[in-house]
N, C-alpha and C positions, 0 to 999 in steps of 0.2 A: 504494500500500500504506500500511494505517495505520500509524503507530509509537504504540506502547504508551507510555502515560505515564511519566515518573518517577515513582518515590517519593519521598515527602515527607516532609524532617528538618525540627524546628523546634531550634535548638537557642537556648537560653536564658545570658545571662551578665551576672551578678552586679556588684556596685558594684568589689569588690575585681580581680574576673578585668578589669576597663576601667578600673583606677586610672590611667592614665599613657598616653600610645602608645606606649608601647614594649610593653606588657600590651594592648595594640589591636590591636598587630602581631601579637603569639602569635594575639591571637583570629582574625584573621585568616586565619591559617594553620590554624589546628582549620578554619576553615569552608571552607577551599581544599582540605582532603584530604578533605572529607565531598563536596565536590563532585568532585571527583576519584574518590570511591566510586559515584558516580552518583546521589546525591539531588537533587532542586531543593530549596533549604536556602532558611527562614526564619530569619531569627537577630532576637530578643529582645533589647532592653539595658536596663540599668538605667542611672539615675546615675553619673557615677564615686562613687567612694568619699567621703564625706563630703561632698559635691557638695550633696544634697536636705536635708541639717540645715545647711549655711550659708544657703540659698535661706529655707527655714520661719524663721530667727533674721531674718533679712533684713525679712522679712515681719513677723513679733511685734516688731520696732524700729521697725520705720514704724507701727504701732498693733495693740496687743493686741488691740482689738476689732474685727477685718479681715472685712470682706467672702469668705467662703469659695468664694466664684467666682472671686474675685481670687487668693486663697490657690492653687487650683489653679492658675492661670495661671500662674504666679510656679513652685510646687513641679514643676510638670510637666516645665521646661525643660533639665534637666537631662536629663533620655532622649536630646532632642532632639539637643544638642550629641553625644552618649555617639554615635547613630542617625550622623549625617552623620561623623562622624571613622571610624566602622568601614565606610562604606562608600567612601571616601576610601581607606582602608588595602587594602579590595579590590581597588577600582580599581589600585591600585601594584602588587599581586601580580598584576595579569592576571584578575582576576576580576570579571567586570561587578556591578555592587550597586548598588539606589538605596534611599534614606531614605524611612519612610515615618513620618509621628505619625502617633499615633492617630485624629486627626479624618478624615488621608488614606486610612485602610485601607477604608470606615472602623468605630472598635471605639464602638460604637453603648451605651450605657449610663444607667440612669437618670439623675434629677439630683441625687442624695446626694451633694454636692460635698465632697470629703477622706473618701469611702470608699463612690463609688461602687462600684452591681454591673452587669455586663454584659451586655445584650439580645441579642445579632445582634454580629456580626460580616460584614463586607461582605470575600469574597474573588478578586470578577471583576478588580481590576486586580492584586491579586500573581500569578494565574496567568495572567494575559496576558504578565507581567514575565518568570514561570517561564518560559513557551513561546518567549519571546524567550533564552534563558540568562541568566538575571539573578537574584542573589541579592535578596531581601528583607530589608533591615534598620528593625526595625519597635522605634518606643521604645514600649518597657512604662509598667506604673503609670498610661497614663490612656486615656483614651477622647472622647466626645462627648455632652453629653446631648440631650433632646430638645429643649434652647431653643438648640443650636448654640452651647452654650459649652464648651470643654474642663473633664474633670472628671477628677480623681483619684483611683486604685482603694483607695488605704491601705495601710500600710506593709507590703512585702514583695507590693505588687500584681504586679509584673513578671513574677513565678512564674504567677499566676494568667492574666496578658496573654497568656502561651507554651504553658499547656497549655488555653485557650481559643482562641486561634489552630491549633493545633497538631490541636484537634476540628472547627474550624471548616475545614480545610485537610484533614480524613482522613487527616493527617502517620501516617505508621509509628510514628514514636516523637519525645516532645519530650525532648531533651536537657538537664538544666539542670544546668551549672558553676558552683561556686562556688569556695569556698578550703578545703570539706573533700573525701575522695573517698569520703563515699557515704555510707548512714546505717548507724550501729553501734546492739549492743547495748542500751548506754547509754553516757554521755557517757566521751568517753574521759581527758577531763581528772580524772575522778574515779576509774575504773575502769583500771586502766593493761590489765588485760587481757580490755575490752571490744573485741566481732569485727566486724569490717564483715560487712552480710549482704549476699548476694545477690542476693538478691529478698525483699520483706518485700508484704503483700496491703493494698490499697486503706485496707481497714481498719482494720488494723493501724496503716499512716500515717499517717491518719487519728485515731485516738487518741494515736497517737504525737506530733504535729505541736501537736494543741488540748494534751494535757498536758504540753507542758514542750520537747520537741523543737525544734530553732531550723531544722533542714535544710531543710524546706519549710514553706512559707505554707499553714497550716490551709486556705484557701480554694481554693489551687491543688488541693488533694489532693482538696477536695469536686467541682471542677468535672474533674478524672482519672477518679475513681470513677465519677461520672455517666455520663459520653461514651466511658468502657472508654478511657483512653488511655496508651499507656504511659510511664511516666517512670523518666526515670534521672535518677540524681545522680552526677555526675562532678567530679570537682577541676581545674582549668583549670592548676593550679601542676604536673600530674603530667607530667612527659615523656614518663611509658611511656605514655602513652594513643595506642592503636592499635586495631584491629579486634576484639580480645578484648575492650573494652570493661569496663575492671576497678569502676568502680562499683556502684551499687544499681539493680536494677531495681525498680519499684513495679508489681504485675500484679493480674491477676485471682488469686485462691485457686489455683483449679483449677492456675493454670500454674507453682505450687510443687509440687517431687515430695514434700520433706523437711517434712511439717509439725509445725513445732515446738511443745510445749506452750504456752514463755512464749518468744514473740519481742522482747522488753527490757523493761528497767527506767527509767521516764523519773521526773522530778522536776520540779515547778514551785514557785517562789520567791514568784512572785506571789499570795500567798492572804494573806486577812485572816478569822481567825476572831471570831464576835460571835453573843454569849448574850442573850438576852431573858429574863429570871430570871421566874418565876412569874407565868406566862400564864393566863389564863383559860383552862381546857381544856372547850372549847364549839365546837359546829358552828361554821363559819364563819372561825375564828379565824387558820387558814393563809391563807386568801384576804383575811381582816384587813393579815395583814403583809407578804406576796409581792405582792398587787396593786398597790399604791402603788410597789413598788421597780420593779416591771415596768413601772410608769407612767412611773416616771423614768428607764427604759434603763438597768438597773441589772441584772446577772446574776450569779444567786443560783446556786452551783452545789453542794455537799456539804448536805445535811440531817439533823440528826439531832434525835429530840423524846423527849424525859424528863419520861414521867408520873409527879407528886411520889404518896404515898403515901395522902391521904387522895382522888386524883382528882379534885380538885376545879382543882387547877394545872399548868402542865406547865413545863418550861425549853426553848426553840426556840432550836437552833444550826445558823448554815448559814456559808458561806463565800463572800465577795467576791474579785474583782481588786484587789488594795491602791491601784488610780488609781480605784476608786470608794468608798474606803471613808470617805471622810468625806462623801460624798455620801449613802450610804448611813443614814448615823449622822441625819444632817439629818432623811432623810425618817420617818424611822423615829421621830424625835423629833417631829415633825411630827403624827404620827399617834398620837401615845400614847396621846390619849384613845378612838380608836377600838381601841386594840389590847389595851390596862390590861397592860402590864409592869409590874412594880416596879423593875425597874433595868436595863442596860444592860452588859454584861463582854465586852472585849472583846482582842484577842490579835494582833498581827501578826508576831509572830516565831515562824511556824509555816512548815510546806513540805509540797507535798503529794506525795505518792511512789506511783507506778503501775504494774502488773504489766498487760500486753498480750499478747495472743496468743490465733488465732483457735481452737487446742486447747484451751483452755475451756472450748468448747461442747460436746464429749465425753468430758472426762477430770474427773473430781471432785477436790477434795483441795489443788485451789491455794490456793484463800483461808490454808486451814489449814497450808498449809506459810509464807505466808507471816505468819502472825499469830505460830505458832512459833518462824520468826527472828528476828523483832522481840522477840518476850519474853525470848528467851534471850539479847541483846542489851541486855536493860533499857530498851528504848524501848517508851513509853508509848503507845497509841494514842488519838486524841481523837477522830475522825469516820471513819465507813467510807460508799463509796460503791461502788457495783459494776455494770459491764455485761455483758453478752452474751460481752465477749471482755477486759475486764479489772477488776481490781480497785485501788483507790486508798484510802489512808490519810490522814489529815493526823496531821502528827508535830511534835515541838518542831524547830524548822528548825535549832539546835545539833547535831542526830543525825543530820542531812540524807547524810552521805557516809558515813557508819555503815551507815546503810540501804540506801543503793545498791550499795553494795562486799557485804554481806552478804545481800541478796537476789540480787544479779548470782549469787552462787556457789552460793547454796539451789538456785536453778532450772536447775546445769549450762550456765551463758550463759559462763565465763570460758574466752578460750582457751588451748591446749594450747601 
């Protein structure tokens, strides 16, 4: 008679949740009751904690200008260690588990070395491990590329290691622990009575995550979304964690009963505003100034253009990452004669603040409630950008917590 397979947990754990063995141990014991649930369980690790910035300092003091195959060799190693100590710590509780890096699984990735993406995943010898009873402890953040050199996924790769294993494995669900329990409203350090949600939709995360969110890696949530997989966020520090499973689920729409207008209010710090004052207002002129930035991996994200009065000029404001913005200034200077500005204005103490949520799509009246708050507020708006499922300002970054706290309660997000 055959026996039906298990099901498959990938669960995922953070720099902070493997700071120590004693924090090994707990993790140990999460993945000894999951198997006790009856999953074959993949567990994910990162670094310990501050482990992968002593290793890259290590590196930039032996020479700034380092070989970035070496760099990976060097940042990688730290999983490694993190991989054999959690399966060590199994072994003690009676739980069979072997280590596996990336080159062994193996996590198959181009050769963009310090931020690589990942091809293939290789999963015949962890389910030969499963069928034997054996946990899998597989270190995150890197992979292999195609010259057989280990390569590194980019910070906060490990998220992305766990729910691409986790699709590559048909896992039920990837579990990823960190040190908060789950994704809220908006940031709770600003908001005291922002709600952990539920369930919050691909989407949603997804804009949530690229604008300002730290809970997941933008790229984990891209590579969720794609492969339908489902993700939680759970706190590794919570005791009560038990079969109710008090975190976030990240799902499909559909598998939200409650959908909400405006599922949070997120904030990013990182924006650098910059004007190019009286532009030639002429065909061509955008593809003047966004090409060469695009040329230099430079991403342009807010746009806004002010045609001067007599049209014959315009003023072009868009917004940078503030790690590219003197890069940005460079190239743009670079190019002046093809672009004919007169001058240059430019702003980094700005913050961009974003309203999320997949009820957007059928309910009017958001933008206008929140441009509403804002004015009665006395906060100024500089750029507006808007999608499908949310809308973002950039604002003087002084009104930053102004904005969040009084948008959180425009939209009915505070809890009771």
């Amino acid at each position: 008679m055959s026996v039906s397979p298990k099901p498959v947990l990938v669960m995922k754990f953070g720099g902070t949740s493997v700071a120590g063995v004693e924090r090994i141990r707990k993790v140990a014991a999460l993945v000894k009751r999951e198997v006790e649930n009856g999953y074959d369980v993949a567990v994910v690790v990162s670094a310990m904690s501050g482990e992968t910035n002593k290793l890259v300092a290590f590196t930039r003091e032996a020479s700034p200008l380092h070989d970035a195959r070496e760099y990976d060799a060097i940042a990688s190693t730290g999983e490694n260690v993190t991989a054999g100590l959690t399966a060590i710590a199994l072994d003690a509780i009676g739980v069979p588990a072997r280590s596996w890096a990336g080159w062994q699984v193996p996590i198959k990735t181009d050769g963009v070395h310090g931020s690589a993406s990942i091809l293939d995943i290789g999963t015949e010898g962890i389910k030969e491990r499963f069928a034997q009873g054996f946990v899998a402890v597989v270190a995150g953040f890197q992979g292999i590329s195609p010259e057989g050199r280990v390569t590194t996924l980019g910070r906060g790769g490990s998220d992305t290691s766990a729910v691409a294993l986790a699709a590559a494995l048909g896992a039920e669900r990837c579990d990823i622990y960190t040190d908060v329990d789950g994704v809220y409203t908006t940031d709770p350090r600003i908001v005291a009575k922002a709600r952990k949600l539920d369930r919050i939709s691909y989407e949603e995360m997804l804009e949530m995550a690229s604008l300002g969110a730290k809970v997941l890696q933008t790229r984990s949530v891209e590579v969720a979304m794609i492969h339908r997989v489902k993700t939680q966020v759970l706190s590794s520090f919570d005791e009560s964690i038990g079969d109710n499973l008090p975190g976030t689920l990240v799902c499909d729409e559909d598998e939200i009963m409650e959908k909400r207008l405006v599922t949070g209010v997120a904030y990013s710090r990182d924006e650098a505003k910059i004007t190019l004052v009286r532009v030639p207002d002429k065909p061509g002129i955008a593809a003047a100034i966004f090409s060469p930035l695009a040329d230099a991996g430079i991403n342009v994200d807010m746009i806004v253009q002010n045609v001067s009065d007599d049209g014959r000029t315009t003023d072009m404001t868009f917004t940078t990452g503030k790690a590219d913005f003197d890069r940005a200034i460079k190239v743009l200077n670079d190019n002046a004669a093809d672009i004919g500005f007169t001058r240059i204005a430019t702003d980094q103490n700005v913050v961009k603040v974003s309203v999320i949520g997949v009820g957007m799509r059928t309910h009017a009246g958001v933008a206008q409630t929140m441009f509403r708050t804002l004015a009665e507020k006395g906060i100024n708006i500089l750029v507006i950008s808007t999608s499908e499922i949310k809308v973002s300002v950039l604002i003087g970054a002084d009104y930053t917590e102004l904005a969040v706290r009084a948008l959180h309660t425009a939209y009915g997000l505070d809890a009771e």
